[in-house]
C-alpha positions in Angstrom: 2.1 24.8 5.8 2.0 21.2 5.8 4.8 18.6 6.7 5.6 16.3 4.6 6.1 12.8 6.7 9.2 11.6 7.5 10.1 8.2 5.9 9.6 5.2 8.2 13.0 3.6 9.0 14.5 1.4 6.2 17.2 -1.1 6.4 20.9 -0.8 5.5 21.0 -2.2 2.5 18.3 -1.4 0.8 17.0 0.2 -3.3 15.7 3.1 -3.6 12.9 3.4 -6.1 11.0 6.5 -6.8 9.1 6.1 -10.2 6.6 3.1 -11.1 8.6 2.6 -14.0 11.6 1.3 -11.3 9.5 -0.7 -9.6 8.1 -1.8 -12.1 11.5 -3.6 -13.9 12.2 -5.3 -10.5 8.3 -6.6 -10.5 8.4 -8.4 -14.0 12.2 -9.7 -13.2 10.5 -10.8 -10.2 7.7 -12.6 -11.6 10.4 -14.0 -14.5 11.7 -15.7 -11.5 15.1 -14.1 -11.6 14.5 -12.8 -8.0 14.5 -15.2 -5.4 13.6 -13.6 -2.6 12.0 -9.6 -2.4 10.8 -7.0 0.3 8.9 -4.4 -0.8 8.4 -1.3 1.6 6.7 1.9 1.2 4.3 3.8 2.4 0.4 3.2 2.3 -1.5 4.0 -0.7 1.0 4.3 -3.2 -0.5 0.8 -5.0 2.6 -1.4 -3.9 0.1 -4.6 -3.7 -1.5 -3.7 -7.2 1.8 -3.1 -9.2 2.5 -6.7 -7.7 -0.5 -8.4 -9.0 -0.4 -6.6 -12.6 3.5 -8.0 -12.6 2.4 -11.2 -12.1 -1.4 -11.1 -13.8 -3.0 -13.0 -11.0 -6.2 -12.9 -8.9 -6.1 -12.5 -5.1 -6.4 -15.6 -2.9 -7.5 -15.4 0.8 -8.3 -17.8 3.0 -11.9 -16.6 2.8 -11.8 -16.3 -0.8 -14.0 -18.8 -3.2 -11.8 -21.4 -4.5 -11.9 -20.2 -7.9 -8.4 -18.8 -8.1 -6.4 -19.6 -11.3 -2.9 -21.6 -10.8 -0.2 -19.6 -11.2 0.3 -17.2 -8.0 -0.4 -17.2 -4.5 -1.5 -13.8 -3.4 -1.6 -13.7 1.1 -3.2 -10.6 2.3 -3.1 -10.1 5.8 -3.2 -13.2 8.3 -4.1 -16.8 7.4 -3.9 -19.7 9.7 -0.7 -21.3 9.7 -2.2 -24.8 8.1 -4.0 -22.7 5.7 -0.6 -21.4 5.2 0.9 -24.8 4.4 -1.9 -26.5 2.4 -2.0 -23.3 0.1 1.9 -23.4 0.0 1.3 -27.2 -1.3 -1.3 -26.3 -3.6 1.2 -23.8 -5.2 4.2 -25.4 -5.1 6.6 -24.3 -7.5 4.6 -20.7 -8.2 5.2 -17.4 -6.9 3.9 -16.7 -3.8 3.5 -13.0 -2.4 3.1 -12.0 1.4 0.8 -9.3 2.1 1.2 -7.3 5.5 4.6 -8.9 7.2 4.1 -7.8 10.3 0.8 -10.2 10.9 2.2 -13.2 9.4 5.2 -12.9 11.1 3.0 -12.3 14.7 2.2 -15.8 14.3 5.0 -18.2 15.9 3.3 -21.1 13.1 3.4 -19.0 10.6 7.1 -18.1 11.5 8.2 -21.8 11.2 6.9 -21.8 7.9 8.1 -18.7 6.8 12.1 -19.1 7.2 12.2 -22.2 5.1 10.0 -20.7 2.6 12.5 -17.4 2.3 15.5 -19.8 2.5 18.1 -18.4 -0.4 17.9 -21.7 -1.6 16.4 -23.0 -4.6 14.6 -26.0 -3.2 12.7 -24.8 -0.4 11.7 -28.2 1.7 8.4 -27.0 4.4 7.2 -29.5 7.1 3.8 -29.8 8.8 4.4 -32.9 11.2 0.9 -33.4 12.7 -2.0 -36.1 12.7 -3.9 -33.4 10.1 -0.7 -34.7 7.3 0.9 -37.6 8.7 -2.8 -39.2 8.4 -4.3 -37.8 5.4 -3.1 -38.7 2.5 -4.0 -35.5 0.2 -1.2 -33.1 2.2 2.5 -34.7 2.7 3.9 -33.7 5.9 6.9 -32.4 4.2 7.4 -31.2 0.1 10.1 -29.1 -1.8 8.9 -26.1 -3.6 10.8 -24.0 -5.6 8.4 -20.6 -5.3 10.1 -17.1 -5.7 8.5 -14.9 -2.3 7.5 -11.2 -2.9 7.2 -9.5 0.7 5.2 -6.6 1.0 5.0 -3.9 3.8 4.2 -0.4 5.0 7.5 -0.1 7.1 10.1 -2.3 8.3 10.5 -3.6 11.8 13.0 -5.6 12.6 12.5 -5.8 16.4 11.6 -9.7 15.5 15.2 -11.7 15.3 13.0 -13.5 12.1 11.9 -10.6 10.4 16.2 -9.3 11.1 17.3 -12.1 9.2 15.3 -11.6 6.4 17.8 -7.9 5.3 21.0 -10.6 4.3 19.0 -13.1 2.3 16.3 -10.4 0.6 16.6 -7.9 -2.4 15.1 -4.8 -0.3 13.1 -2.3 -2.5 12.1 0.6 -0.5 9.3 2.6 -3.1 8.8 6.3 -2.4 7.3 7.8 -5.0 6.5 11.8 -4.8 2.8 13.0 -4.9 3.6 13.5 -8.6 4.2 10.6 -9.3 1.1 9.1 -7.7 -1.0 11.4 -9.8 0.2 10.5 -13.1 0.1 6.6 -12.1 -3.4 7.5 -10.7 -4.2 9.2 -13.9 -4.3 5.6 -16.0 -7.3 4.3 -13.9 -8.8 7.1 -12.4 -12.2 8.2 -14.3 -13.1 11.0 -12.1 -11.9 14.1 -13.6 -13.2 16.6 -10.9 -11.7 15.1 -8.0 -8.8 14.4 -9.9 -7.8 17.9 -11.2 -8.8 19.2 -8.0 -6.4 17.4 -5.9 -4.0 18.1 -8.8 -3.8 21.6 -7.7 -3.3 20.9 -4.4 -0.4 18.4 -4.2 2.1 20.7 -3.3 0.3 21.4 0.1 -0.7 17.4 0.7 1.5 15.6 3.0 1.7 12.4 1.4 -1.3 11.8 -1.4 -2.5 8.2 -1.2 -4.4 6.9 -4.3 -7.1 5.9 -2.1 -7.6 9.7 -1.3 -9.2 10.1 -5.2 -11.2 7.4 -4.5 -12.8 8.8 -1.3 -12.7 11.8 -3.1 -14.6 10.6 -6.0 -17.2 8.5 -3.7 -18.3 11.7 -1.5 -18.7 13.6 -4.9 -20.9 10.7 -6.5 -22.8 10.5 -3.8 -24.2 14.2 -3.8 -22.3 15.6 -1.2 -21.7 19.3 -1.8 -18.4 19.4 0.8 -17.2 17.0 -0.1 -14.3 18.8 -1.0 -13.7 20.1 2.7 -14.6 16.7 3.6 -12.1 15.1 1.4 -9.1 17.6 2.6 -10.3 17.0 6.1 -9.3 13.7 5.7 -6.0 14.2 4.4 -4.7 17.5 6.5 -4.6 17.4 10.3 -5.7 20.8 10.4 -9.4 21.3 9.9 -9.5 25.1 9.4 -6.2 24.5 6.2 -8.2 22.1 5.1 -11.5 24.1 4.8 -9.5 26.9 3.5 -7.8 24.7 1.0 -11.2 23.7 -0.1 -13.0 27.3 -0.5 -10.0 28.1 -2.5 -10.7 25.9 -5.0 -14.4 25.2 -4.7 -16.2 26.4 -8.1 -19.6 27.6 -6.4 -17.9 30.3 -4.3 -17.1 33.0 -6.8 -16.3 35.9 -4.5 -13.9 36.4 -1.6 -16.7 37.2 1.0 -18.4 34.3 -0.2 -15.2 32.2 0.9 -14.8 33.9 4.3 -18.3 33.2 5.1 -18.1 29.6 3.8 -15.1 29.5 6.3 -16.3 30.9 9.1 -19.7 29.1 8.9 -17.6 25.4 8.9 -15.0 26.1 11.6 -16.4 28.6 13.6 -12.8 30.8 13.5 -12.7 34.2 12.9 -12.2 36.1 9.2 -8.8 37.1 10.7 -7.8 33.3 10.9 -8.8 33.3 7.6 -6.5 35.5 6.0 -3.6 34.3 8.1 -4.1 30.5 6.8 -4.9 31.9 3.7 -1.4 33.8 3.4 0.8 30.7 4.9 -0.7 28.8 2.2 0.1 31.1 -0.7 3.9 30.0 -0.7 2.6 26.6 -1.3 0.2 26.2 -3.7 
């Protein structure tokens, strides 16, 4: 009844992971510093990011953050101004440094100039910042050597950008797919909201593509006293409004009759008790 979505385009040579317990052995070899250089792709909401920072047991830091990070791992999410860029680089020299969201960094023509040194297969890394804010300020060298390991992390891979092409012969490519499954056990270690959590449990054969952030939606709508919320929930995850509302008075514990669920159904889409049935029968093969 419901597609599951085709995998984004990968590169050539690339490893395909499918349980966290894969990934995981490449993320603590990683953080060993046995791998030099990584790309991590996979689809949203499969914790990618997270498994990255347990690996390396290190807080998050942003250009906007507090400086209160611990030494020991630069974190990038998103963009950060190219000198921001360098001074952090400088300030975590020798550490590993993960790259959040490729595609924005590598937007950036600064950012770009630091970037290919920085993945350079080499061991000693040398980056440059040749302007009046180094050359005249005694704190930030115009030019070190680092030795950091890179982690780079991304939904899909685009490699329209001649930089972001030359990164598939120097990098270690992990592409991480994990089935909806597999999402709900790893969700299952965090995840303290039973209700939501059995309840998309049962449905996971008709989900597309479950994201972990789906229980946590899930589980905010239900905290918050809303008595759809699992229609609204399933709305969020299935194109379809009318198989998601039938999805939800499936499995919704207040409706204990079939009338009662026709009603509930026609009442929330407006479609007809014939639509119903029709939805209703398409879906049996997959639940």
């Amino acid at each position: 009844m419901t597609a599951r979505p085709r995998s984004p385009a990968v590169p050539r040579e690339v490893i395909r992971l499918s349980r966290y317990a894969q990934l995981e052995l490449y993320l603590t070899k990683y953080a060993r510093g046995e791998l030099g250089l990584v790309l991590l792709l996979g689809r949203h909401g499969t914790g990618k990011s997270e498994s990255v920072r347990q690996a390396l047991a290190a807080p998050t830091k942003t250009e906007t953050a507090a400086d209160t990070a611990t030494q020991g791992a630069l974190i990038v999410e998103g963009h950060m101004q190219p000198f921001g860029l360098y001074s952090q680089l400088w300030e975590y020299r020798d550490q590993p440094v993960v790259l959040d969201d490729l595609d924005r960094l590598y937007a950036d023509p600064d950012c770009v100039r630091l970037l290919k040194p920085l993945c350079n297969t080499l061991r000693k890394k040398r980056l440059h910042w040749l302007t009046n804010l180094t050359i005249n300020d005694g704190a930030l060298p115009p030019t070190f050597t680092t030795t950091s390991n890179v982690i780079l992390i991304a939904n899909e891979w685009k490699s329209l950008n001649p930089n972001v092409r030359a990164l598939e012969d120097r990098a270690i490519i992990l592409h991480f797919c994990p089935s909806n499954e597999e999402v709900h056990r790893k969700v299952a270690q965090w995840f303290d909201d039973q209700e939501v959590y059995h309840f998309l449990g049962k449905l996971l054969p008709a989900i597309p593509a479950v994201s972990m952030r789906h229980y946590c939606k899930g589980s905010q709508l239900r905290r918050a006293g809303f008595g759809d919320w699992r229609n609204s929930l399933l709305q969020m995850i299935i194109s379809d409004h009318r198989v998601a509302c039938v999805m939800s008075v499936l499995y919704d514990p207040e409706l204990h009759s079939k009338q009662q669920r026709v009603e509930r159904f026609a009442a929330t889409t407006g479609a007809s008790r014939a639509t119903y049935f029709r939805i209703k029968a398409k879906l049996t093969g997959a639940l």
